[in-house]
N, C-alpha and C positions, 0 to 999 in steps of 0.2 A: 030318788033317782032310779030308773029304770036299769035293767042289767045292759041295753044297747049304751045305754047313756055314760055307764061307766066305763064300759073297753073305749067308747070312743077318749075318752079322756084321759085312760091310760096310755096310749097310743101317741096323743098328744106329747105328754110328759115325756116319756119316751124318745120321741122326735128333738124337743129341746136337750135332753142330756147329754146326747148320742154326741161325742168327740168327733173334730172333725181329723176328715180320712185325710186331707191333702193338704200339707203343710207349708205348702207357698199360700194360702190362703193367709197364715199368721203371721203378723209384719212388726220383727223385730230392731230395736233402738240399741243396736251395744254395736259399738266400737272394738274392734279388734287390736294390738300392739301398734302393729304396721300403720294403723290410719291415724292413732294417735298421735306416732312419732311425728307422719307426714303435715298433720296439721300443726306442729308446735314448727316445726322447722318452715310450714308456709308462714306461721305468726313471726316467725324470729325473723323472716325475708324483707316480709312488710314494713317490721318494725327496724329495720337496718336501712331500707329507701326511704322512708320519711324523714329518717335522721340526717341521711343525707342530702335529700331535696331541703331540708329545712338548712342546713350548712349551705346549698348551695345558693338559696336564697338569698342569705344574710350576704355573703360574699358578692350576689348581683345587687343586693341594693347598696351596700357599702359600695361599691365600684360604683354605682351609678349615681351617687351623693357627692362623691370624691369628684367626679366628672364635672359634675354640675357646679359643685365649689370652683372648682378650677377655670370654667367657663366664665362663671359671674367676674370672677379676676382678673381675666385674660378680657372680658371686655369693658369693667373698671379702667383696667391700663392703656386699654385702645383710647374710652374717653378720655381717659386722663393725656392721655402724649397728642391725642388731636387739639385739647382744648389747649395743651402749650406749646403746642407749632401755632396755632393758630396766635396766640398770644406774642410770642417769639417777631412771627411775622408784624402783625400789626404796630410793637413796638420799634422794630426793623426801619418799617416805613413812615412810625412818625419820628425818628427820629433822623432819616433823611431831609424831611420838613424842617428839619428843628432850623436848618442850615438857613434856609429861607425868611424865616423869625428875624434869624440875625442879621441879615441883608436891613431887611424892614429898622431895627432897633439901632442899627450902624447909620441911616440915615437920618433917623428922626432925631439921632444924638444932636448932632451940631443943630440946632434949633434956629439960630441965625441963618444957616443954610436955607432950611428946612423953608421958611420962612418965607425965602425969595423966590423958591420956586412958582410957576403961576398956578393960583389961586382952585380954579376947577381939577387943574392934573392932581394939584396936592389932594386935594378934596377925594377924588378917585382913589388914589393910592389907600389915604386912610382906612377909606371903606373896605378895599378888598384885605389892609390890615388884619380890619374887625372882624370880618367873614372868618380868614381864617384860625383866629384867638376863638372865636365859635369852636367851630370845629372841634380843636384841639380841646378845649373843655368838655365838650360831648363825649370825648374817647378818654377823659379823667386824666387832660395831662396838666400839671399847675407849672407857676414860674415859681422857682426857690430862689432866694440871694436877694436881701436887703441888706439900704445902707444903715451903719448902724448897728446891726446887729451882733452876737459876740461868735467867736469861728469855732464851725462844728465840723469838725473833718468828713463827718456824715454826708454832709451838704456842700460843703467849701472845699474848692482847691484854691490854695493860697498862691499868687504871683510873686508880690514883691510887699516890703514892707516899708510902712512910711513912718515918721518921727515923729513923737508926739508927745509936747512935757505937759498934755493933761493923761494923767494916772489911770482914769476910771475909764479911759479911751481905748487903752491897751488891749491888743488882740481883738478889737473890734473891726467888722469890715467900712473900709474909707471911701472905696469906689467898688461899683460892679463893670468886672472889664467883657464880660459873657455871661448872658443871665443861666442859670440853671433848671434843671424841669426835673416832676414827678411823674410817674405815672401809677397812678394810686401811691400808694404807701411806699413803694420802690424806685428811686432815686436813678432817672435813664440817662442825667447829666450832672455834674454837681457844677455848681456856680464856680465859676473864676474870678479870684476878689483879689483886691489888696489888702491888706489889715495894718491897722495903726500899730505901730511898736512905740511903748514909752520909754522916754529917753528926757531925763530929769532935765537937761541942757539942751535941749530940743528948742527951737525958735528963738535962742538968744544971741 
């Protein structure tokens, strides 16, 4: 190496060693008291609103579950009080009807009567009998109250009682004086009957 060769590269060296003069050039990473404290108290902020956003959550969705339950119930009980007006009514007005049945069965009783009347009018009559026995079947109303049968307070209201010295007769119905109706399972008339009473001395 030449002696230029060497100062040049002393020179060099020199140049990289050489500390720098200006010290905003060197950018330092330290935290002072004051910014510490600042960012634990920004962490503790944060961590107090979330705690709370997450309370206030639970408390809008609890309220808005509670709501909801209450709604489902509240229109539960709407269907339910519509479907039993509606039911109320329907049985309201066949039971109006029923009165008419009995006009029909009041007539047909005396058979001899029934009998004489003329031929085509009875004929008519029947029929709109039968239409409306239709009817009433369609909307599940039955007749209850056979003779014969033994007395169910369920079903039977008892008139009067008749005398009877056969035993196994007893408390059975003897005549129907007002037939009875269902409507489904629920009893909207009970039969008007007589029922045999035994009476050992009875027909002697």
């Amino acid at each position: 190496m030449t002696d230029e060769e060497a100062k040049k590269a002393n020179k060099d060296t020199e140049k990289e060693e050489k500390p720098l003069e200006n010290d905003s050039e060197v950018v330092e990473f330290e935290f002072n008291d004051d910014g510490e404290e600042d960012l634990k108290k920004t962490l503790k902020k944060i961590r107090a609103d979330l705690k709370t956003c997450k309370k206030e959550k639970q408390e809008y969705l609890t309220g808005w579950q509670k709501e909801r339950a209450d709604f489902a119930n509240y229109k539960k009980q709407e269907d339910d009080r519509k479907a039993n007006f509606s039911e109320a009514m329907r049985e309201r007005i066949l039971v109006r009807f029923l009165s008419v049945l009995d006009s029909f069965n009041m007539a047909f009783a005396n058979k001899e009567a029934w009998e004489k009347v003329d031929e085509n009018w009875r004929k008519g009559v029947e029929h709109i009998y039968s239409q409306m026995k239709i009817i009433f079947e369609e909307y599940g109303v039955k007749p209850i109250g056979e003779i014969g049968e033994s007395f169910d307070p369920n079903i039977h209201e008892s008139l009067e009682m008749i005398p009877t010295n056969k035993k196994e007769d007893d408390h059975k119905v003897s005549s129907i004086v007002l037939m009875g109706y269902k409507l489904g399972d629920r009893v909207i008339r009970p039969a008007r009957v007589n029922l045999y009473e035994y009476n050992e001395s009875a027909g002697k």
